[in-house]
C-alpha positions in Angstrom: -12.8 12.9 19.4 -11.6 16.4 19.0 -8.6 16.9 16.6 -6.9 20.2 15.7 -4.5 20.7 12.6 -2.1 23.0 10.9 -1.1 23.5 7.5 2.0 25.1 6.7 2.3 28.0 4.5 0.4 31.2 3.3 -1.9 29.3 0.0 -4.0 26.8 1.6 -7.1 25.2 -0.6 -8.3 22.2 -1.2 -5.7 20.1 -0.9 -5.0 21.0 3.0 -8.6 20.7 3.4 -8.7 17.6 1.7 -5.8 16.4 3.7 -7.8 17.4 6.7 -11.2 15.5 6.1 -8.3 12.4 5.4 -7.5 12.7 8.6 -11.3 12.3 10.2 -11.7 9.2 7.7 -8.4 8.2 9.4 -9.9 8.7 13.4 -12.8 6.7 12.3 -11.2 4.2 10.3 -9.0 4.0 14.3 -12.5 3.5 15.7 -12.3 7.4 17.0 -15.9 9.2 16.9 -14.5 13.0 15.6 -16.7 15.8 17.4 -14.8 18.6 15.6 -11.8 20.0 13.7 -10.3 23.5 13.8 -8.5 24.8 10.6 -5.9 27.4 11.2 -3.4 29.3 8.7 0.0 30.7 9.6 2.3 32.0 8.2 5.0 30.5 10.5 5.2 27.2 12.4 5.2 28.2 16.5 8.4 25.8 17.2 6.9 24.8 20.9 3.8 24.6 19.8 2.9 24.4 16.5 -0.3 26.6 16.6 0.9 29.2 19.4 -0.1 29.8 22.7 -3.3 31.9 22.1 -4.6 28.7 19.8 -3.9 26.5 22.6 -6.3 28.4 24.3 -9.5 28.1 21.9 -8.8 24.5 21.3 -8.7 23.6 25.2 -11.9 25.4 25.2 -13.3 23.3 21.9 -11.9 19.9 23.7 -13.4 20.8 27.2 -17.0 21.4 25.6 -17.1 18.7 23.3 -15.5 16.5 26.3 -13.1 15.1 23.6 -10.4 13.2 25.9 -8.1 13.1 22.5 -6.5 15.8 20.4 -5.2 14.5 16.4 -2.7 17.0 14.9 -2.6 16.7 11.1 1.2 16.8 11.0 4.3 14.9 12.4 4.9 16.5 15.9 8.3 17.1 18.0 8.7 15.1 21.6 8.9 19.0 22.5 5.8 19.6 20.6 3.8 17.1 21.8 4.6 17.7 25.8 3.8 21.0 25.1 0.6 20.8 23.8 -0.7 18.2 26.5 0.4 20.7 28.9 -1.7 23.2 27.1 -4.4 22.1 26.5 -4.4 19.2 29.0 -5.5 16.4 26.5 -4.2 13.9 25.3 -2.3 14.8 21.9 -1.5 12.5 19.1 0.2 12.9 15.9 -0.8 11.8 12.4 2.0 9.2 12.6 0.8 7.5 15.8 -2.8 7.5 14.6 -1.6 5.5 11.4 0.4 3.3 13.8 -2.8 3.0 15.7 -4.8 1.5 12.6 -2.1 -0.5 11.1 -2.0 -1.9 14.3 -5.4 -3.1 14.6 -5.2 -4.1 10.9 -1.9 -6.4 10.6 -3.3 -9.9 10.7 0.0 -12.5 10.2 3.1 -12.3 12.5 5.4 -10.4 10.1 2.8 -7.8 9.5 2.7 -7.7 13.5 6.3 -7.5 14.2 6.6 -4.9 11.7 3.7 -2.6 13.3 5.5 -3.0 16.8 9.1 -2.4 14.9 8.0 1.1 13.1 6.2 2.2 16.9 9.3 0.9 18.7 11.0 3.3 16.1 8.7 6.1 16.7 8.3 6.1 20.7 12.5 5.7 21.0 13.4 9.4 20.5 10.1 10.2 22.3 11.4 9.2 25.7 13.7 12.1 26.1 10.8 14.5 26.6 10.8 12.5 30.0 14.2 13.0 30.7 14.1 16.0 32.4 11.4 15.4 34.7 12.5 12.1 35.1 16.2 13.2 36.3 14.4 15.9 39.5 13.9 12.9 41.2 18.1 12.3 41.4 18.9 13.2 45.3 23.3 14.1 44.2 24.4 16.8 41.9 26.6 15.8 39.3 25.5 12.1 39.5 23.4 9.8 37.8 19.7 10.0 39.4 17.3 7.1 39.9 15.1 8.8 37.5 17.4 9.1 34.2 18.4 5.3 35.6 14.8 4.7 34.5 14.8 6.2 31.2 18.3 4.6 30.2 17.1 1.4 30.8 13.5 2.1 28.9 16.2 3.2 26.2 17.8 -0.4 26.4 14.8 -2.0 26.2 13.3 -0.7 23.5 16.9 -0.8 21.9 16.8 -4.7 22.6 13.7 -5.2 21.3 14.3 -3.5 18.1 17.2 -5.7 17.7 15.2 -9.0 18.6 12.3 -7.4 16.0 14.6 -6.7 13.1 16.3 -10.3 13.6 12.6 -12.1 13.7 11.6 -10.3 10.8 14.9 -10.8 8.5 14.2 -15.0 8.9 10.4 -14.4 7.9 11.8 -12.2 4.7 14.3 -15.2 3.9 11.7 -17.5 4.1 9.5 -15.1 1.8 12.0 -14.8 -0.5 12.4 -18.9 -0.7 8.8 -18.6 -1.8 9.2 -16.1 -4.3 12.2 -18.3 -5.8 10.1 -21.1 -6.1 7.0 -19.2 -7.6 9.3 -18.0 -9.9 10.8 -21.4 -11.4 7.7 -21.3 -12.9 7.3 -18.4 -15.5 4.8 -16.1 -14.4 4.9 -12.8 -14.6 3.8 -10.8 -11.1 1.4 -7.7 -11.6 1.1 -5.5 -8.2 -1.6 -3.5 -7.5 -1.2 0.0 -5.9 -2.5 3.2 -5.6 -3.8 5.2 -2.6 -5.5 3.8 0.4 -9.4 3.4 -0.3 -8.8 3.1 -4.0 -10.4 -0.3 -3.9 -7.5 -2.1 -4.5 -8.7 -5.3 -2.7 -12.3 -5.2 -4.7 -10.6 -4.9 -7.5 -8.0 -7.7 -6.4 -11.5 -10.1 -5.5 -13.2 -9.3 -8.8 -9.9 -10.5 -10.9 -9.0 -13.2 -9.2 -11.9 -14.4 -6.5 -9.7 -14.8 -3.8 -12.0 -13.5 -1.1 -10.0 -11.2 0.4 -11.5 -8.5 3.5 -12.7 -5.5 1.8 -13.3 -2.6 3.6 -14.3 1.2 3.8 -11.3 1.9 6.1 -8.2 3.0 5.3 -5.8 0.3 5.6 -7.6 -2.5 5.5 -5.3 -4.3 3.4 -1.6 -4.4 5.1 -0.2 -8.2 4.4 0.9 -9.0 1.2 -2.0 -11.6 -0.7 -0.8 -13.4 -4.2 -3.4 -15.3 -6.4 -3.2 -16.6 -9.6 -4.6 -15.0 -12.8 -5.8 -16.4 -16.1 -5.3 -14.3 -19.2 -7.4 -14.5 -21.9 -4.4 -15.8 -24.3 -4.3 -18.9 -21.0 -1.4 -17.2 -19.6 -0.9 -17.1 -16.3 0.4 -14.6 -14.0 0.6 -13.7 -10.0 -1.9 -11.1 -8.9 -0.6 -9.3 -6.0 -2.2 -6.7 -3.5 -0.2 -4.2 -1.7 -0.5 -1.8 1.2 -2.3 1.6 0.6 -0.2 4.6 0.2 -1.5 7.5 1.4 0.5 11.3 1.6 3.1 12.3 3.7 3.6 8.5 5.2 6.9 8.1 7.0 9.6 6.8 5.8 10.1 4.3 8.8 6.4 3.4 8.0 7.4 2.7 4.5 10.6 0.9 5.6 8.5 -1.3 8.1 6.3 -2.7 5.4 9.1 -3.9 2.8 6.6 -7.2 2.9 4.2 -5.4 0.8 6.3 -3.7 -1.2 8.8 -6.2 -2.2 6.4 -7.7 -4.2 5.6 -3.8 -5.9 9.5 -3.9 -7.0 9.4 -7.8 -7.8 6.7 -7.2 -10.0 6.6 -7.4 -13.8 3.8 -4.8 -14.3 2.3 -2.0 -12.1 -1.4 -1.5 -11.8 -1.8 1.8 -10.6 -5.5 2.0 -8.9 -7.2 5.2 -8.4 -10.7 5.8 -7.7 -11.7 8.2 -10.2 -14.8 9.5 -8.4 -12.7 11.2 -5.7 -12.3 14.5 -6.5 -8.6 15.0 -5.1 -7.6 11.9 -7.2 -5.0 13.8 -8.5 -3.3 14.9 -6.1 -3.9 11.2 -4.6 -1.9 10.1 -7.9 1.3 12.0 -7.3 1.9 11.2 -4.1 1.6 7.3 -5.5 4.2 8.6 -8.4 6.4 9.8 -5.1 6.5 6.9 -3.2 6.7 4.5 -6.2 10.3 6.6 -7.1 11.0 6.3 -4.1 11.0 2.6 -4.6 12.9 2.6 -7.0 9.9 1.1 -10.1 9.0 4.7 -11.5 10.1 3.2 -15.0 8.6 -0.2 -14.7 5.5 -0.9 -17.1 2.2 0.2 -15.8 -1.2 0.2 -16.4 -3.2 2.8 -14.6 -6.7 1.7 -13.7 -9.7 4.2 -13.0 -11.7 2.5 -10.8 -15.0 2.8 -9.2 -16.2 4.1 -13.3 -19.9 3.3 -11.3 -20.2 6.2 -8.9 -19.8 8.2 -12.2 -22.3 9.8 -14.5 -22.4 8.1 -17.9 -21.1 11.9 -19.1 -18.5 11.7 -16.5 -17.0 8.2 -16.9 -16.8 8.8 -20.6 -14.9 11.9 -19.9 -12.8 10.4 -17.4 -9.0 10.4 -18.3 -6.1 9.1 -16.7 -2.3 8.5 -17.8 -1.5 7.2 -20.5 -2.1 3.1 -20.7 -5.1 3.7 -18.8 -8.2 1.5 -18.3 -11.7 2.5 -16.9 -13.2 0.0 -14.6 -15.2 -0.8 -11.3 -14.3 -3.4 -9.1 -17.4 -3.6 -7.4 -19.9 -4.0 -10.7 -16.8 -5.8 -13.2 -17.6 -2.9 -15.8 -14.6 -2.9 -17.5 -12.8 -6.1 -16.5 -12.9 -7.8 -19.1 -10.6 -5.0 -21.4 -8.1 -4.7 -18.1 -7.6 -8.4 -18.6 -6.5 -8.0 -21.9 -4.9 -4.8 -21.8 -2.7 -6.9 -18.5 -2.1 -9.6 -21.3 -0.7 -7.2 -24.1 1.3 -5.3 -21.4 2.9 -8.5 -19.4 6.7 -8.8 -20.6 6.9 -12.0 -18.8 6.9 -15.1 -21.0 5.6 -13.6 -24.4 3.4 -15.0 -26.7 4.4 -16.7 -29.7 2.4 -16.4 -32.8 2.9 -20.4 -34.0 2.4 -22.5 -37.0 3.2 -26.4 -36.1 2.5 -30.1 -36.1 2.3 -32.5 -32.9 1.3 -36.5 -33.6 -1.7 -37.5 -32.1 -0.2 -39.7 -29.6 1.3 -36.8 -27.7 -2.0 -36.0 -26.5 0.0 -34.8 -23.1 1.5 -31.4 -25.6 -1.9 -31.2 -27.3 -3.4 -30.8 -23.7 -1.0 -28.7 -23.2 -1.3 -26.4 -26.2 -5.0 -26.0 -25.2 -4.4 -25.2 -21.7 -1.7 -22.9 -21.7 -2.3 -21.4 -25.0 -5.0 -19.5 -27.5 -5.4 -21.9 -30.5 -6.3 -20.2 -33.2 -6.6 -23.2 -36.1 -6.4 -26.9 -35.8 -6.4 -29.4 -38.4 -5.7 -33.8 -38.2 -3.6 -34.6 -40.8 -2.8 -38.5 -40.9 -1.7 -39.2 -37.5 -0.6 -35.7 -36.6 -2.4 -32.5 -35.7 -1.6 -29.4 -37.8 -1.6 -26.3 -35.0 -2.1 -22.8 -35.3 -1.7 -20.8 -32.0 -0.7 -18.3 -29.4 1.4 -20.0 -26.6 4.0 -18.8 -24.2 7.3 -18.6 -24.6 7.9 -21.1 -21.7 5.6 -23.7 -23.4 7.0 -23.8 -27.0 10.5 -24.3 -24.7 9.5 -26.6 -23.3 7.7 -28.4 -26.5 10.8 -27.2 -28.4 8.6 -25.5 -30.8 10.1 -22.6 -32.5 9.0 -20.3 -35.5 8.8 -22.3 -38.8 9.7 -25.9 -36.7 8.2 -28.4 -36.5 7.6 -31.0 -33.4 8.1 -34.5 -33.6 
């Protein structure tokens, strides 16, 4: 595979490049083989072409000696854009959009995730048709009339247009019914944390190591695309909902943003935020603000958050010490469970859900069900049998003393 980029703008360093190697780890994580990249400053965008026509030239050349039947631009191109380059260079051209398209694609496993992958390249391919148009319409035999050719394109247009609609409809009755769900998790009083942070942060490691669920782990980018919710034991016996999300990654789409909702629903649902980063990448930084973009974007900038630095173990013991993040933030690796056990509690102390209670209070030994209880939902700190009644001392939820009617300085009969 042969892909050839532009970065806008006079000051390109590290980040553009940065962005650029992305976009390799992107081709292979599409199943591409990448025989090349060209990296080219300007200080103004060619509107045809992007790169101008003299560029064109050297990267036809590049393409025809590597025999790379594909060209990836790093940047969102126009229908106009894209024809043009084709022409050009005569490759086949692709934008960064299509080649995420490409790997959510292959990624989406349930039916939502897939009608919402064919929704957002629907989407994407609709105002792409009109680059046909033209060519299309030589084919009309009348002037002034309506040729078989744009006959063709309008009813491509319709089709698409119907499908859309069909899409959209399909995936409304699936976010109802996911939304039911949510309902009934939530009768019960746990508290939802979401993970999220860039792609390949090891959200999903992390996600197996806290809560053993099992789920695929992988080195590609998007691996992780439908929504996964487990249940999580605090070490004061609270519970909460563990959630993984979608990776973000920079300059996504909106309409690729819009298309996974699934995902992010449970980000703006949740109770706490646990931002991921892997702290041995060196452009974790800039990796964090474009999280901090899309995460205003959604409306949860302000929401409590934890941020986690993960992967601690591809550190030096001099680096991981040094290692800071933002503040409320917790040094880790998913892969070894350095550091888990802190995250835990640091998840317990920032969960706003269903408090805990610091308790003083009596239960009679025959209401062994609220003693189990106690026990199982709760941290007991002292216990003491008295007669026929046990004298308590513990942490316990909010929910629980409720639902013992326990309060401060009461006592239970």
């Amino acid at each position: 595979m042969k892909r050839a980029s532009h970065v806008p703008g006079i000051d390109a360093g590290d980040a553009e490049r940065a962005s650029l190697e992305e976009l390799a780890e992107l081709a292979r994580s599409a199943g591409a083989q990448v025989a090349g990249s060209i990296f080219q400053m300007r200080d103004k965008i060619d509107p045809a072409t992007v790169i101008g026509r003299g560029k064109i030239e050297e990267v036809k050349i590049e393409a025809d000696l590597h025999k790379a039947p594909l060209i990836v631009f790093d940047r969102n191109l126009s229908p106009t854009q894209l024809r043009n380059l084709e022409k050009g260079t005569e490759c086949r051209v692709i934008d960064r959009t299509q080649l995420i398209l490409d790997i959510f694609a292959r990624h989406a496993r349930s039916r939502e995730g897939q009608l919402q992958v064919e929704l957002a390249q629907l989407n994407y391919s609709l105002p792409r048709l009109a680059g046909s148009e033209k060519q299309l319409s030589r084919q009309a035999g009348g002037i002034g009339t309506r040729g078989p050719g744009e006959q063709k394109l309008e009813t491509d247009r319709r089709r698409i247009r119907d499908r859309i609609s069909k899409i959209s409809k399909a995936i409304e009755a699936v976010r109802k019914q996911r939304s039911l769900r949510r309902e009934t998790r939530q009768a019960t009083p746990l508290g939802t944390v979401a993970l999220v942070g860039y792609t390949n942060a090891g959200k999903s490691t992390l996600f197996n190591a806290l809560s053993r669920a099992g789920v695929l782990v992988s080195s590609k980018m998007f691996a992780t695309l439908d929504p996964t919710v487990r249940a999580v034991r605090l070490p004061s016996n609270r519970r909460v909902l563990l959630s993984d999300t979608v990776g973000f990654i920079r300059d996504l789409p909106p309409g690729l943003i819009a298309a996974f909702r699934a995902t992010l629903e449970e980000v703006q649902e949740s109770a706490l935020i646990l931002h991921v980063t892997d702290i041995s990448n060196p452009h974790h930084t800039e990796q964090d603000a474009e999280v901090e973009k899309i995460l205003k974007d959604l409306g949860v900038a302000d929401r409590p958050r934890l941020h986690v630095l993960n992967k601690i173990d591809r550190l030096t013991p001099e680096e991981a010490s040094s290692a800071n993040g933002r503040k409320n933030s917790a040094r880790v690796s998913g892969l070894t469970g350095e550091g888990l056990e802190e995250l835990l509690k640091r998840i317990d102390e920032a969960m706003p859900v269903d408090p805990l209670l610091h308790l003083h209070f009596t239960l009679p030994l025959a209401n062994g069900r609220a003693i189990a209880l106690v026990h199982a939902m709760g941290r007991v700190l002292h216990s003491e049998v008295r007669d026929s009644a046990m004298d308590i001392e513990a942490e316990i939820p909010e929910s629980v003393a409720r639902q013992l009617r326990i309060g401060p300085a009461q006592t239970s009969a």
